[in-house]
N, C-alpha and C positions, 0 to 999 in steps of 0.2 A: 617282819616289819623292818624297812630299813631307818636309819639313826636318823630323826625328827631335822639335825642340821643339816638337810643336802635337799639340793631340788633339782628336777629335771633339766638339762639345759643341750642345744645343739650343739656337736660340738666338732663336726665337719662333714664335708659331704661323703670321704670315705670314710666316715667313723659314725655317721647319723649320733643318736641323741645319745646323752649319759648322765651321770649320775655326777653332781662334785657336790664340792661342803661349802655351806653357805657361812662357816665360821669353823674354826680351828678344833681338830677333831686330833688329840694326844694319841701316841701310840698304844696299845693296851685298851684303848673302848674298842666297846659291843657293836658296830655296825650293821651288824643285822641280825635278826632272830625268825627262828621259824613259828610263824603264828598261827593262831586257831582259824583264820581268814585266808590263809595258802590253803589249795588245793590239791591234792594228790590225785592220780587216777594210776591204774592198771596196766599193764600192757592190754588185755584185755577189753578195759575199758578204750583204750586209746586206738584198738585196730575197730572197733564199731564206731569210730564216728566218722563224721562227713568228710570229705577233705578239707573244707575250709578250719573245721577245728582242729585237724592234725597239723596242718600248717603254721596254725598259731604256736602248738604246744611247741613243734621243732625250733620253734626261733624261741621262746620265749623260758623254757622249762628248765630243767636241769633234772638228773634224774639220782635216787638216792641209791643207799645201798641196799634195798631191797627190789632194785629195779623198776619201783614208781616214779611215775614223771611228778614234780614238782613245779606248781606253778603260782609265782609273787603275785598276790592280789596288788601290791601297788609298784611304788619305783626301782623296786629291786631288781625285777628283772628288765632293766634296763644297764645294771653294774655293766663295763665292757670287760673284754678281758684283756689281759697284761701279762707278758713274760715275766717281768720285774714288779709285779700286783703290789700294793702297797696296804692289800687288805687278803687276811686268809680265813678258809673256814676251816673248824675245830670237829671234831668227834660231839660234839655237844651239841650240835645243832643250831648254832650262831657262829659270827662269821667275828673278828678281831683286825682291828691296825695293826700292821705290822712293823708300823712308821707312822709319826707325825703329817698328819694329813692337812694341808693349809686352804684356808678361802678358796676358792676357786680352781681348786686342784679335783682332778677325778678322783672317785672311788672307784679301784678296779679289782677286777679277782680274776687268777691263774686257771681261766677253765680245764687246766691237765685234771682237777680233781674232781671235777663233774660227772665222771661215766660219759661222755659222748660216745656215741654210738661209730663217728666214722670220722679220721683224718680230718683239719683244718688246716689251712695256712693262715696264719696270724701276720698283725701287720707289723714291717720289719724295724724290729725296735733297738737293732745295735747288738740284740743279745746273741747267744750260740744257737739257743733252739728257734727254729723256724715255724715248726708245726706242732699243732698240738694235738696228740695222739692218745686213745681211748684206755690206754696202759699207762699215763707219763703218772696216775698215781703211785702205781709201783712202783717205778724208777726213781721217784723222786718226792716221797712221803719220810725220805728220813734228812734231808734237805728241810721240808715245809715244817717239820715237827722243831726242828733247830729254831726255825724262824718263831713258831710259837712262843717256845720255852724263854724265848728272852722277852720277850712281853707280857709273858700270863698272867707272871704275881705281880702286874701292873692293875689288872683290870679289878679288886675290891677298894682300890687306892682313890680311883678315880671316880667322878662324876659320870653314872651310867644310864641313861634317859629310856633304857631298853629293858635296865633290871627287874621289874615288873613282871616281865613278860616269862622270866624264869620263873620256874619252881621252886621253894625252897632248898629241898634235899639237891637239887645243881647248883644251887648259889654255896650251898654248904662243900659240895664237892671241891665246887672252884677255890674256893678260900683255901681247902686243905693241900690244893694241890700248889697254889699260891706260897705258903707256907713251909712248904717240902714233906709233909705229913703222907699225900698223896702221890703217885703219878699220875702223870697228865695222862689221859687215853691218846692212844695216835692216833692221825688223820685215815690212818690208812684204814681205821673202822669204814671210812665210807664208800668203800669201794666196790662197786658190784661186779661181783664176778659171773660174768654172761660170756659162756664160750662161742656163744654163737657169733658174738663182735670181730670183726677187721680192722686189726691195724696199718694193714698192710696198703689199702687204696689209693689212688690218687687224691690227697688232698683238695677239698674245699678250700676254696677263697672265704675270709676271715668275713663274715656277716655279727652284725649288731644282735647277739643273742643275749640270752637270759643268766644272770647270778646262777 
């Protein structure tokens, strides 16, 4: 579920629609959480359907680290991505600010940590990297973990409209690790390791996919 303050909005012709905050969202909140209304399928399940529903999934999914596609029942997967993302997701299964997110500003996420299956070109935002490649969680999970760790023992501080949606014993986690009692899990838990992937392709041109 993504955070109650954002609503769908246009936001160019090469970028189609996204996600921003319809009021000031601190660094350190929950922006989104994996809920009982996301859907998962199989690889299995996903080579039996029509075309028309695999189409969907590829623009729309994300896949985890067990190699299931993941698909946001509502605006989530609409998040665009961002070299310089201003939201990350966690080992935990919810996604965090990584920065102070203001009205009308996108929410976006680093799809390097998605598992994509094949080479993209992203669109060029000033940064070094260009593409975003099915591996960039490996190369660059102890980078995203840094970005974490300076926001985490933000997040029992703060006003969390999603904490609900946790479980106890991860609310208890989070706090311990907030505290220094814990360490954080890395990002790099999410990584699915599928040898059969290509990094190496000709890059896709950056389409409006899924959180």
């Amino acid at each position: 579920m993504i955070h109650p303050k954002t609503e769908l909005k246009f936001i160019s012709n090469e970028i189609g629609y996204g996600v921003v905050a319809t009021e000031f969202i601190p660094a350190g909140s929950i922006t989104w959480v994996l809920d009982k209304l996301d859907r998962e399928f199989s690889s299995i399940e996903f080579q039996s359907m029509e075309d028309i529903y695999q189409n969907i999934l590829d623009t729309y999914s994300f896949r985890n680290n067990q190699g299931n596609l993941v698909l946001c029942w509502d605006n989530g997967r609409y998040v665009n991505h961002s070299f310089n993302s201003n939201c990350l997701t966690t080992a935990y299964d919810f996604e965090i600010a990584i920065r102070d997110i203001h009205p009308g500003e996108q929410l976006t996420d680093d799809y390097g940590y998605l598992n994509i299956p094949t080479p993209f070109r992203g669109i060029d935002e000033g940064t070094r990297r260009k593409i975003v490649y099915p591996n960039d969680l490996i190369k660059y999970y102890k980078v995203w973990d840094k970005k974490l760790l300076k926001v985490f023992n933000r997040i029992p501080h703060l006003d969390q409209p999603l904490q609900e949606l946790l479980t106890e014993e991860m609310w208890n986690e989070i706090v311990a690790v907030s505290k220094g009692h814990q360490e954080m899990k890395s990002i790099l838990n999410n990584y699915y390791n599928d040898e059969n992937r290509v990094d190496e392709r000709k890059p896709k041109k950056e389409k409006n996919t899924a959180v």
